[in-house]
C-alpha positions as a Python dict, from the first residue, in 0.01 Angstrom:
ca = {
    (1, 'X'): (0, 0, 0),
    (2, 'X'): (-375, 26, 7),
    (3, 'X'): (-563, 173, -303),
    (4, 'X'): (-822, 405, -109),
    (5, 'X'): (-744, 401, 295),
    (6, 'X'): (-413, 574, 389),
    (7, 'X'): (-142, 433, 545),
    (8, 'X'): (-114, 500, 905),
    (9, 'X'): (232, 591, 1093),
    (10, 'X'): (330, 380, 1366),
    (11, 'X'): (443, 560, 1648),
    (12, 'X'): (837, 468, 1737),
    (13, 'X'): (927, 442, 2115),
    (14, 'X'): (1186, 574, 2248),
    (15, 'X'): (1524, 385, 2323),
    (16, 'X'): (1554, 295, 2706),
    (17, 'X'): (1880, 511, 2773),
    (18, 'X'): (1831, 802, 2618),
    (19, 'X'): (1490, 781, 2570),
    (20, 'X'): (1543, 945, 2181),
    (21, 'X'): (1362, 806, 1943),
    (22, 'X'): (1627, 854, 1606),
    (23, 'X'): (1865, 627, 1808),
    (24, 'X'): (1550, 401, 1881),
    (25, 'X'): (1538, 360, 1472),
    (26, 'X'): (1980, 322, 1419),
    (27, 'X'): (1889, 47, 1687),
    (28, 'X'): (1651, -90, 1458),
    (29, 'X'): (1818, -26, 1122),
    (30, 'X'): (2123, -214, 1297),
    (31, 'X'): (1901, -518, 1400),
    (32, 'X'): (1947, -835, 1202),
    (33, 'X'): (1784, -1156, 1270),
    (34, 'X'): (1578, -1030, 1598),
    (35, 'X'): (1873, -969, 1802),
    (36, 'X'): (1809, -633, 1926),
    (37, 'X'): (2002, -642, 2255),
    (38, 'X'): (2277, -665, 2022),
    (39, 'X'): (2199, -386, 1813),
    (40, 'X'): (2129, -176, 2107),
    (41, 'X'): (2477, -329, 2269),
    (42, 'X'): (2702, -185, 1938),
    (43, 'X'): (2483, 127, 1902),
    (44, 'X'): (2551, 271, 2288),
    (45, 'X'): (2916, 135, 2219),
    (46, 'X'): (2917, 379, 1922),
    (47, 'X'): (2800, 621, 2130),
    (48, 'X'): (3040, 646, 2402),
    (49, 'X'): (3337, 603, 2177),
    (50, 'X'): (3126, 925, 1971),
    (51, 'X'): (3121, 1079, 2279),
    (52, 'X'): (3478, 1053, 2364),
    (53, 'X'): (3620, 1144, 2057),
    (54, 'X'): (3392, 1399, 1920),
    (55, 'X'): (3416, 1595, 2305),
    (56, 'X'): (3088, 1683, 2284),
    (57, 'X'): (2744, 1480, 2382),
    (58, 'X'): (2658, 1219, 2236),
    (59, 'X'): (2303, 1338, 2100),
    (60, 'X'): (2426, 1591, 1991),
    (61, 'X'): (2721, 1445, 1762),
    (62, 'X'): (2474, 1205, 1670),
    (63, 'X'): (2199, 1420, 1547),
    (64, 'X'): (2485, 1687, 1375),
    (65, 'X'): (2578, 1359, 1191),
    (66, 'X'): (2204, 1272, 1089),
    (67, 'X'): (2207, 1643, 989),
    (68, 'X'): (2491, 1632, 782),
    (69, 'X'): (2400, 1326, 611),
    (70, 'X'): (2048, 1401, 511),
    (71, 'X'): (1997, 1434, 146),
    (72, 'X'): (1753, 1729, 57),
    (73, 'X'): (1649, 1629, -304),
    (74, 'X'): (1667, 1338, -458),
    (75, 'X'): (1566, 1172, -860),
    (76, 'X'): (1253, 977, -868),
    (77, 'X'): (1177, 872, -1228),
    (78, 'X'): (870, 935, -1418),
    (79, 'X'): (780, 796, -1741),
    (80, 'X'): (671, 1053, -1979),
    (81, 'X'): (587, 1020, -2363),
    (82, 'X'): (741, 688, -2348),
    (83, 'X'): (1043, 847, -2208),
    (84, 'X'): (1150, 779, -1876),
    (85, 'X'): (1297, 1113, -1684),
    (86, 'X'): (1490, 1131, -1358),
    (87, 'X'): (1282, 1435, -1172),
    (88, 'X'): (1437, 1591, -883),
    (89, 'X'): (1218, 1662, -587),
    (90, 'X'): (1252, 1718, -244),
    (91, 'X'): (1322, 1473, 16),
    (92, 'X'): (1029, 1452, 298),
    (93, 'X'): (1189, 1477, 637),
    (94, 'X'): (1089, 1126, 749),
    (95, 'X'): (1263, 1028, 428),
    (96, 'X'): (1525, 1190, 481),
    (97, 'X'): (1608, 1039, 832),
    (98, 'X'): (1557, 693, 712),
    (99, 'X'): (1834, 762, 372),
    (100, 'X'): (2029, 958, 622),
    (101, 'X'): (2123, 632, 875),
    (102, 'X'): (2064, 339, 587),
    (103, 'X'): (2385, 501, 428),
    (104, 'X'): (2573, 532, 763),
    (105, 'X'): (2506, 182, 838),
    (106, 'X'): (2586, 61, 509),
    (107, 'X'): (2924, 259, 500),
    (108, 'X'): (2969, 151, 855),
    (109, 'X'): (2950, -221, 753),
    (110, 'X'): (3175, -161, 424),
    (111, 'X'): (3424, -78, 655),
    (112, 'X'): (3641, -418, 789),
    (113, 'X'): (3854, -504, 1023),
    (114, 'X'): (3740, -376, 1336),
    (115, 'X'): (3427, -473, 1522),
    (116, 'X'): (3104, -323, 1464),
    (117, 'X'): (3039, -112, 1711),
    (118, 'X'): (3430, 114, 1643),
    (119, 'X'): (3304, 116, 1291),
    (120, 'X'): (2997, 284, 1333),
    (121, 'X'): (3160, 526, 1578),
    (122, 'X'): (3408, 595, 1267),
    (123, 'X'): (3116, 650, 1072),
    (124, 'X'): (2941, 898, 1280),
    (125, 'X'): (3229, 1056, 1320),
    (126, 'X'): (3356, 1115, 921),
    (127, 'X'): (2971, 1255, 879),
    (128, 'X'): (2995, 1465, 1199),
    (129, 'X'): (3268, 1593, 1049),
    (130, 'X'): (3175, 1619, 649),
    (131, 'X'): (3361, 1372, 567),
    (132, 'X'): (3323, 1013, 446),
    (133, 'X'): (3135, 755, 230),
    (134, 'X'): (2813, 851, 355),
    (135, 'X'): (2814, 1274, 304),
    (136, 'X'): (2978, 1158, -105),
    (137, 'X'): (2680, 947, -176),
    (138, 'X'): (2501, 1270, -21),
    (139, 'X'): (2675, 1476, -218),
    (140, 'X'): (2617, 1220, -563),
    (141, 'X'): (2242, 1241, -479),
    (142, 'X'): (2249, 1625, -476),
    (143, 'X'): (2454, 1615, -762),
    (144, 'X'): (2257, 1382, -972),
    (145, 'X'): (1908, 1602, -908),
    (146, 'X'): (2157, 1929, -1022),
    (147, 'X'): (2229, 1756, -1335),
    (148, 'X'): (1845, 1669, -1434),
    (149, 'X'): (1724, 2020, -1253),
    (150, 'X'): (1588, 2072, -1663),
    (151, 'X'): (1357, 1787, -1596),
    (152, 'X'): (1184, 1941, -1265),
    (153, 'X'): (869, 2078, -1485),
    (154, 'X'): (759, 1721, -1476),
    (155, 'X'): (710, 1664, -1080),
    (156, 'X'): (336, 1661, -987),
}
């Protein structure tokens, strides 16, 4: 990160078939070693079996799952008096999004025995739902900044 200039956002486009751009980063956050017609292959998978199951579109599933998994505050530690402190503070929205499908994928490839693209579909669905591996770490994050809510005079 650069000391005086600001970082600038690049600007994500949109996936080719639904032209959305939060599936256009799952694609991504799915991608290993380049192969993106892969990721892109188990992500609209996901999809339609999201679709089929859930009985409702598949944006909409999808982003009610983002939604549900999207931790508001969060611990970031700050050293004070030679003490380090776990501060809560809020999550930024952009933030957010990104914690919000790293844990999906994560508890999507925890999962085993069934190919990729059924286990993120399971995924998405458990956190459409409330339910899941993803909405308990949620839930752990939310429950961690509770516990050090005594420690919130030191965010700046």
């Amino acid at each position: 990160m650069p000391r005086r200039a600001r970082n600038t956002k690049r600007e994500i486009q949109p996936d080719p078939r639904y032209h959305n751009i939060v599936i256009a980063r799952l694609i991504t956050k799915i991608m290993e070693r380049g192969k993106k017609r892969t990721a892109e292959d188990i992500v609209y998978g996901a999809l339609e079996l999201l679709e089929k199951q859930s009985s409702k579109d598949a944006i909409t599933a999808l982003e009610q799952a983002i939604k549900n998994a999207t931790p508001l505050l969060q611990v970031k530690p700050r050293r004070v008096g030679g003490a380090t402190y776990q501060v809560p503070v809020e999550v930024q929205p952009d933030r957010g999004l990104f914690l919000a499908l790293k844990w999906i994928i994560a508890s999507a490839r925890a999962r085993k025995g069934m190919p990729m693209k059924r286990r993120l579909a399971a995924e998405l669905i458990d956190a459409y739902q409330g339910q899941g591996s993803t909405i308990k770490k949620r839930e752990d994050t939310h429950k961690m900044a509770e516990a050090n809510r005594a420690f919130a005079h030191y965010r700046w």
